[in-house]
MIVOTOR-832628 format. One record per residue (C-alpha): residue in three letters; z, y, x. Coordinates in steps of 0.001 Angstrom, whole numbers, plus 500000, padded with zeros to 6 digits. Each point is the difference from the previous one (the first is absolute). Layout:
// MIVOTOR-832628
ALAZYX ...
***
This chain:
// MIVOTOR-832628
UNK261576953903370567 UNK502612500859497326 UNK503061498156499549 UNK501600498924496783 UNK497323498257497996 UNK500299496628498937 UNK497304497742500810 UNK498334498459496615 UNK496842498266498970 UNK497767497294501335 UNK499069499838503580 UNK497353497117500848 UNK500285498707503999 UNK496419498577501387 UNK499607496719503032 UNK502608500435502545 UNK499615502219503407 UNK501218497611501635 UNK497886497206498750 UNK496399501720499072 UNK499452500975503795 UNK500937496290501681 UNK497320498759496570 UNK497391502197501565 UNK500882498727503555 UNK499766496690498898 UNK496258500695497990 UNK498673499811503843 UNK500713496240500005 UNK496314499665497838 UNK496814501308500718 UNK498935501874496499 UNK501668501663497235 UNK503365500287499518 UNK501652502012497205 UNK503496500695499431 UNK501164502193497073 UNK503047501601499018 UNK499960501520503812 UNK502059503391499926 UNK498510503265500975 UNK501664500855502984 UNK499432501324503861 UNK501297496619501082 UNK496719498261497822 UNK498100502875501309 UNK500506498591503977 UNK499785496734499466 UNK496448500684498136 UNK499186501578503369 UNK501323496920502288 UNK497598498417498339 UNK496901501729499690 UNK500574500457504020 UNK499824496057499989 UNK496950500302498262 UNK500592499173496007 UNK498878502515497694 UNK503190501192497962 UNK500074501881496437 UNK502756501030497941 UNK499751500774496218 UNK503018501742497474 UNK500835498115496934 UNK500194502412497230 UNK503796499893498923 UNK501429497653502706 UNK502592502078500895 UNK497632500742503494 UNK498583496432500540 UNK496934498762500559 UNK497343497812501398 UNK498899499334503117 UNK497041497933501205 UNK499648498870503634 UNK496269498974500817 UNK501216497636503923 UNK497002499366502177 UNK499072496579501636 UNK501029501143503316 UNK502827502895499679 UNK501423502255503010 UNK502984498610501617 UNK501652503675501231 UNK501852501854497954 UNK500644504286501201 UNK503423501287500932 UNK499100502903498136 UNK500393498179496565 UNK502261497068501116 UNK502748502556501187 UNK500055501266496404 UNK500874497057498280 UNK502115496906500905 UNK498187497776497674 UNK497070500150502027 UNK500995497297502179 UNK499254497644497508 UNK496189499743500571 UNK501267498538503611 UNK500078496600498147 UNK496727500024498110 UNK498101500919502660 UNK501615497433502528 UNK499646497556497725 UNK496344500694498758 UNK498165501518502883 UNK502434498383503095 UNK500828503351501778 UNK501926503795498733 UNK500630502826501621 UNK502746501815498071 UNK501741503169501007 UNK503738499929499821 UNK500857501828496307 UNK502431502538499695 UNK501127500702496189 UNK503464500941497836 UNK502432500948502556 UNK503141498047498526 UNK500367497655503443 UNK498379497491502516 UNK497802497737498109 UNK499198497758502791 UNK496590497681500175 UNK501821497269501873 UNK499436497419496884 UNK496451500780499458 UNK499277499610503759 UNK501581496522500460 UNK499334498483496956 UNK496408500868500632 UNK500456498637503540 UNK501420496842498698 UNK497096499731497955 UNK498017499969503267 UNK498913503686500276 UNK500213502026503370 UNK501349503353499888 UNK500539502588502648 UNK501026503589499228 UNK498017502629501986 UNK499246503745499970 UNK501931500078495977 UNK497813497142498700 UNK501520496551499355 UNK496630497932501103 UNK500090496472498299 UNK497352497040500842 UNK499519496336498838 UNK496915497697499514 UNK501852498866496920 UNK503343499768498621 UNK502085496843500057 UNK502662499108497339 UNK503681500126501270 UNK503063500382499123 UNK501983503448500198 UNK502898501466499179 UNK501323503467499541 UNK502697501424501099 UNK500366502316497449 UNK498064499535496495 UNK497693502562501025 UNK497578501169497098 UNK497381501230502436 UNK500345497220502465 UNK499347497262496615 UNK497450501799498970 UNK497974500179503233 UNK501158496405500958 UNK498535498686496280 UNK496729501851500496 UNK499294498558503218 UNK500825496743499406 UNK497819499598496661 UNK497193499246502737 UNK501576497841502541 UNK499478496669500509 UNK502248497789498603 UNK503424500929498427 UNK502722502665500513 UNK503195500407498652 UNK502345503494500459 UNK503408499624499776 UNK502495502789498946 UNK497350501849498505 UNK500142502748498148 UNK500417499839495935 UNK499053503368498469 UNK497643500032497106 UNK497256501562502211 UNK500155496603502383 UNK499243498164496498 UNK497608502585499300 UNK497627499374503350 UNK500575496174499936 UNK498616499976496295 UNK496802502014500508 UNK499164498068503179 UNK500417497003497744 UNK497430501680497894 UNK497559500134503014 UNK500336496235501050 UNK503154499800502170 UNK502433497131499318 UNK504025501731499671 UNK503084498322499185 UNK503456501637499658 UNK498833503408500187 UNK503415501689498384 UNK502181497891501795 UNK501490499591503582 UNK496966497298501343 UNK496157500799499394 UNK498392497149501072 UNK495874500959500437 UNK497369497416500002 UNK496818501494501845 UNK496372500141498431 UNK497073501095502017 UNK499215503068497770 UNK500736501585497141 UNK498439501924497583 UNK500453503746498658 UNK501599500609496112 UNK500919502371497955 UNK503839500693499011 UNK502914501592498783 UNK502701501433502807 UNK503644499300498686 UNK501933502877498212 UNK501933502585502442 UNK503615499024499696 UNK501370502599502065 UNK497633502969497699 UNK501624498322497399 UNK503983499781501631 UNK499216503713500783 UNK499299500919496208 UNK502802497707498741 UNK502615501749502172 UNK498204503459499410 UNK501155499283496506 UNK503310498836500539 UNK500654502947502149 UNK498780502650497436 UNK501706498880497065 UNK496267498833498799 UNK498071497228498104 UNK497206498658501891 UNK497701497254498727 UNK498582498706503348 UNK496511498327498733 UNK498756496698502652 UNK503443500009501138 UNK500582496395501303 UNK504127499675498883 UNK500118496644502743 UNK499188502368502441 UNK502797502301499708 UNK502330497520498849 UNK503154501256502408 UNK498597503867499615 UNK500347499439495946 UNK503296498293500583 UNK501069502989501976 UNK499053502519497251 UNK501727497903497138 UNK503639499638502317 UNK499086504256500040 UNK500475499690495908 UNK495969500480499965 UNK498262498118496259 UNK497186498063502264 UNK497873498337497353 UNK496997497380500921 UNK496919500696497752 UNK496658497929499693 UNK498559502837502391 UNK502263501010502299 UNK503977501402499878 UNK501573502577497933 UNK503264501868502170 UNK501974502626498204 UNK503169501314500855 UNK502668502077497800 UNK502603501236502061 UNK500595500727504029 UNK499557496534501368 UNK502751497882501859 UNK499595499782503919 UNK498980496893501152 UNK499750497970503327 UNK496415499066501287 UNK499475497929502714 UNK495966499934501332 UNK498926496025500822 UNK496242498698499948 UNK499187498539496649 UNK501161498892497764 UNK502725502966501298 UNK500385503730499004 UNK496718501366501805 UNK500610501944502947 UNK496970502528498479 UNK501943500670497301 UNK503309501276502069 UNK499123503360500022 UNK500071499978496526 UNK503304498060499424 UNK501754502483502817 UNK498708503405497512 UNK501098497239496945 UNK503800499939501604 UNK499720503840501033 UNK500042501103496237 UNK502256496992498509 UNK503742499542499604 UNK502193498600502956 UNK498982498741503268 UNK497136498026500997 UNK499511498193502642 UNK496241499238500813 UNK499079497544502845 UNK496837499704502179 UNK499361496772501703 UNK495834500452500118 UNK499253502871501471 UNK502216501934502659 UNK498694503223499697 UNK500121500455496036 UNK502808502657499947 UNK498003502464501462 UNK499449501514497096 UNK503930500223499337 UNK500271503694501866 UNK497416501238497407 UNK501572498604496462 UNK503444501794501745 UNK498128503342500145 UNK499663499499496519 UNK503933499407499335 UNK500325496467500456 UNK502971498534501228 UNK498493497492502397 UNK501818498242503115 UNK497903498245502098 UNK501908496720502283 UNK497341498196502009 UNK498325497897496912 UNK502234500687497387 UNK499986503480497970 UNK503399501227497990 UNK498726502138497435 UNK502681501492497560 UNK497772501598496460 UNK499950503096499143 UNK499365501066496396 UNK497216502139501206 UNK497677501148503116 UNK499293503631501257 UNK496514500675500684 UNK498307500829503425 UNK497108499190501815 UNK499727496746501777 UNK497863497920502325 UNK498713496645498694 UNK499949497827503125 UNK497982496990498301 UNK498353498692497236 UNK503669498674498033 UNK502419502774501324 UNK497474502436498377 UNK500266498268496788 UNK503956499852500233 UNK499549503743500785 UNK498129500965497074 UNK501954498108497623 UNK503184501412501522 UNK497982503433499240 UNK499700499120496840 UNK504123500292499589 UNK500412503062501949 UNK500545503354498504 UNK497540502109500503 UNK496632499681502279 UNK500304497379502113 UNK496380500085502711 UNK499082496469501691 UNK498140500714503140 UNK497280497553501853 UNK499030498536496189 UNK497016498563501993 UNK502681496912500506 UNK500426499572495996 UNK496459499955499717 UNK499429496692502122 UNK502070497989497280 UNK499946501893496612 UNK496764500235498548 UNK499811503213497510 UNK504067500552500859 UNK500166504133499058 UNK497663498996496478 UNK502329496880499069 UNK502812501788500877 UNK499069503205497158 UNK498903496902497451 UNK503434499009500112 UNK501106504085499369 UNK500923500713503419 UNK499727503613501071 UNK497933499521503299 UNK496920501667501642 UNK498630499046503374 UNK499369503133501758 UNK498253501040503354 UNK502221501359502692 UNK499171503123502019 UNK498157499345503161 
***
């Protein structure tokens, strides 16, 4: 890519990544048809289509002309699915554990290989296993397969030791079907948690407080399958809104949820950014090198920790110093050493990153390392003089549906290209 164009234009985000693959997780809760639209197209829907076909639904994915690479998906679950999901696919994608709930839950027994995923620091299933546990299921961990049994669930009470989004999630979907009523404390808040607890209220499950620290889940012997709508992608849209910031642009953001990026938006306006809410999304333009700004990463309603990346290449390119705090995930800065190869003038101290602005980046080629340092990496391209070349793109792809197309709609200079050998 080319440095020194300003992103301008309209950029439209589909359902969330992180939502759209727990929704089809969550579809094998019914026998039947289950259809879920505004899913992104991206490798991550790709594996989780196969997870479940190897369970034994029939899966099918269909582009929406002008979605800005969404589309529909429609999940056909049998009366009896599989209850073993392949290492092959699970170590591909983290979000994969989530079917460990469903299928406990539905069909009493799972076999689930240990995932692998983004490589940004432990991720540990110690919630999922003991709030499943307290909710009566054995589990044993053998040959790289968490193995989980139970006749049926039993309502309990659990709480988390950290408001785990993954650990909610897979807590909420298994007690839908228990007997009798469960309540998770400390549980996660983000929009996606609202998301899953909406569209299994849809099917027939009874939720309260989804969006706030204490779920309490009232168990029904079965529910049924429905069609819906997955939740915008906040962190597509953070990633646009910064993109614009950072390039001098104008960017109107259509679907853009402003709630959901209430501390990001707050962080662009302190960086003298014109963030304007519209009926159908956010408008961000900025005239003028921005002002550096703090960020510190908390779970919501915090600054995201998926959108760090993107503040750190933000506070590489503004004026002053910048000092940008992880609390989420330990291994985030790994993608630090690359945005210095570009000129950066990044410190790393255990959690917290020092990064003093430059007015502009030198290009070289760098390594993305996951699926949000690639996206800080481009957009940091996109400030660099001359040809900046992100390697391992494949990481980009599993969160940014149609990135390289929406990227030239908005004027950037940028080709994806095939490397030799």
């Amino acid at each position: 890519m080319a440095g020194g164009t300003a992103l301008t234009g309209r950029v439209r985000v589909t359902g969330a990544k992180n939502s759209t693959l727990k929704l089809m997780a969550a579809a094998l809760l019914a026998t039947g048809r289950t259809v879920i639209d505004e899913v992104p197209d991206i490798l991550d829907v790709s594996i989780m289509s196969e997870v479940l076909r190897r369970l034994g639904c029939q899966v099918s994915y269909e582009r929406t002309p002008g979605s800005g690479g969404g589309g529909r998906v429609t999940i056909d679950v049998p009366e009896n699915p599989k209850t073993e999901t392949d290492y092959d696919l699970v170590r591909r994608m983290r979000a994969s554990i989530s079917v460990l709930g469903p299928l406990v839950a539905r069909c009493g027994s799972a076999r689930v290989a240990l995932p692998g995923g983004d490589a940004i620091g432990s991720r540990g299933l110690d919630m999922h296993i003991s709030g499943l546990e307290r909710l009566g299921a054995t589990i044993v961990s053998e040959h790289g397969f968490l193995v989980a049994t139970a006749p049926r669930l039993t309502g309990t009470s659990i709480w988390l030791d950290f408001p785990s989004v993954g650990a909610t999630e897979n807590l909420v979907m298994a007690a839908v079907l228990a007997s009798g009523t469960t309540v998770i404390d400390n549980a996660a808040r983000e929009p996606e948690i609202v998301d899953i607890c909406t569209m299994l209220t849809a099917m027939g499950a009874t939720i309260e407080g989804a969006g706030t620290s204490t779920i309490t889940v009232e168990g029904v012997d079965s529910l049924s399958p429905v069609t819906y709508t997955a939740v915008p992608d906040r962190i597509v849209a953070g990633t646009w809104a910064i993109g614009a910031v950072m390039t001098r642009g104008d960017v109107v953001v259509e679907r853009a949820v402003a709630d959901h990026l209430s501390v990001a938006l707050d962080k662009l306006t302190d960086a003298g950014a014109l963030v304007e809410v519209l009926p159908d999304g956010i408008r961000v333009a900025m005239d003028g090198r921005p002002r550096g700004v703090d960020v510190v990463t908390l779970p919501f309603p915090g600054f995201p920790t998926d959108l760090q990346p993107m503040a750190v290449a933000l506070a590489a390119v503004s004026t002053g110093t910048a000092l940008i705090t992880e609390n989420v995930f330990e291994g985030r800065f790994m993608f630090a050493n690359e945005l210095v190869r570009l000129g950066a003038d990044v410190r790393i101290d255990g959690h917290h990153a020092v990064v003093r602005g430059r007015e502009r980046l030198s290009s070289a080629p760098v390594v993305a390392t996951d699926i949000r340092a690639g996206a800080g990496l481009v957009l940091a391209g996109l400030v660099s003089d001359g040809i900046t070349e992100v390697q391992e793109v494949h990481h980009v792809d599993r969160g940014y549906p149609d990135f390289v197309e929406q990227l030239r709609g908005l004027g950037a200079d940028v080709k994806r290209t095939q490397r030799p050998g």
